[in-house]
Rosetta silent file (secondary structure, phi, psi, omega in degrees, C-alpha in Angstrom):
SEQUENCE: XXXXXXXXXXXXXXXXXXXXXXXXXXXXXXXXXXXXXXXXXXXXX
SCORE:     score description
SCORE:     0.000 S_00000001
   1 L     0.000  167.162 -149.338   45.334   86.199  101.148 S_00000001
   2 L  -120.929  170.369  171.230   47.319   84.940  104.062 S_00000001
   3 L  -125.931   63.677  150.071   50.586   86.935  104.876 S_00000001
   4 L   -88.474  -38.018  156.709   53.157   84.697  103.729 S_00000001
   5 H   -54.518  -30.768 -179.421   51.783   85.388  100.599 S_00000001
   6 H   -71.383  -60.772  164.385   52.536   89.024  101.086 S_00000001
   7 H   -38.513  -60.337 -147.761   55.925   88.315  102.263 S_00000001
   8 H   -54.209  -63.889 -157.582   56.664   85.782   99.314 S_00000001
   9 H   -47.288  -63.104 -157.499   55.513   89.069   96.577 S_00000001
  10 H   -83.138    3.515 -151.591   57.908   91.333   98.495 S_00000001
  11 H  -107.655  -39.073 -175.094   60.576   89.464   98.904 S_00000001
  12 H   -72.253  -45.321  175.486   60.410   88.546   94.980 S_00000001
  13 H   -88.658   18.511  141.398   60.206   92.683   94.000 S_00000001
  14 H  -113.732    9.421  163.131   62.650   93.105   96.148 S_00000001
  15 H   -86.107  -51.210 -134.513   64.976   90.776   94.164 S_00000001
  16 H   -96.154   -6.634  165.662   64.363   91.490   91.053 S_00000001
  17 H   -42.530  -57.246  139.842   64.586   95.556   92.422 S_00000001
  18 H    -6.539  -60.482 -154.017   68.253   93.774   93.277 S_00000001
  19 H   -96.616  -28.107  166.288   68.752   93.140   89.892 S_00000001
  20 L  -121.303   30.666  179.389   67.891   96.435   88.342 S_00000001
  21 L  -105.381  -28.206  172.613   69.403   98.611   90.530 S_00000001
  22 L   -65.711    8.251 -178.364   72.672   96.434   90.107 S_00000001
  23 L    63.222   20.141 -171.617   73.217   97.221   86.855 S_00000001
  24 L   109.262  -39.578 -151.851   74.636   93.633   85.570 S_00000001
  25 L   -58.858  142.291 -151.666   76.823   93.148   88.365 S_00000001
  26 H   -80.569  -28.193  170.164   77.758   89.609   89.307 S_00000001
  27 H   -84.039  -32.411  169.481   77.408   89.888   93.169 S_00000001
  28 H   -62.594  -15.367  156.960   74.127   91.854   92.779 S_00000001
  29 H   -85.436  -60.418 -161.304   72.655   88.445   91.060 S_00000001
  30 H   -29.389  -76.833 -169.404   74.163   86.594   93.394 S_00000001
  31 H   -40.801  -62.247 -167.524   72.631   88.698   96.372 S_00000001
  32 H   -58.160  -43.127 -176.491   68.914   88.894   93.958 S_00000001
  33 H   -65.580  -79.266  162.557   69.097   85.051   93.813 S_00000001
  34 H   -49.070   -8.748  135.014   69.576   84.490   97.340 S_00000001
  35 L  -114.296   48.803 -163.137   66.790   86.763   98.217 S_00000001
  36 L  -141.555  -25.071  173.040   64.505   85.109   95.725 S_00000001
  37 L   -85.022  -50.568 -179.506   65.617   81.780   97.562 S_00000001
  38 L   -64.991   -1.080 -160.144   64.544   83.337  100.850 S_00000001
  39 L  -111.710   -9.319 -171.642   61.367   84.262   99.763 S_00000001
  40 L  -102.485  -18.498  170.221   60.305   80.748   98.534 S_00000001
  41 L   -54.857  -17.833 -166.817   61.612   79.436  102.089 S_00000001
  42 L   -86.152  -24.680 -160.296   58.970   81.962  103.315 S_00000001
  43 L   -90.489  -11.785  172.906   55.953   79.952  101.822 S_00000001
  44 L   -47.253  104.010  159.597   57.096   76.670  103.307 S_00000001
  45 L   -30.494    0.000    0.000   54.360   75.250  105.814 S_00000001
């Protein structure tokens, strides 16, 4: 595995980590979406 791939996986558990440490809260999706955005920006060639 190359390590963009590595990045992309940590970058995705650390959104959805985002999401269930915020407890519902509407800027903590925000925030989990935009690093969930960043992470598919990471696999881009």
């Amino acid at each position: 595995m190359n390590k963009r791939f590595y990045l992309f996986c940590a970058t995705t558990w650390a959104a959805a980590a985002v999401l269930i440490l915020g407890q519902g809260s509407m800027a903590t999706d925000a925030l989990s979406g935009v690093i969930a955005l960043a992470g598919f920006d990471l696999l881009r060639p």
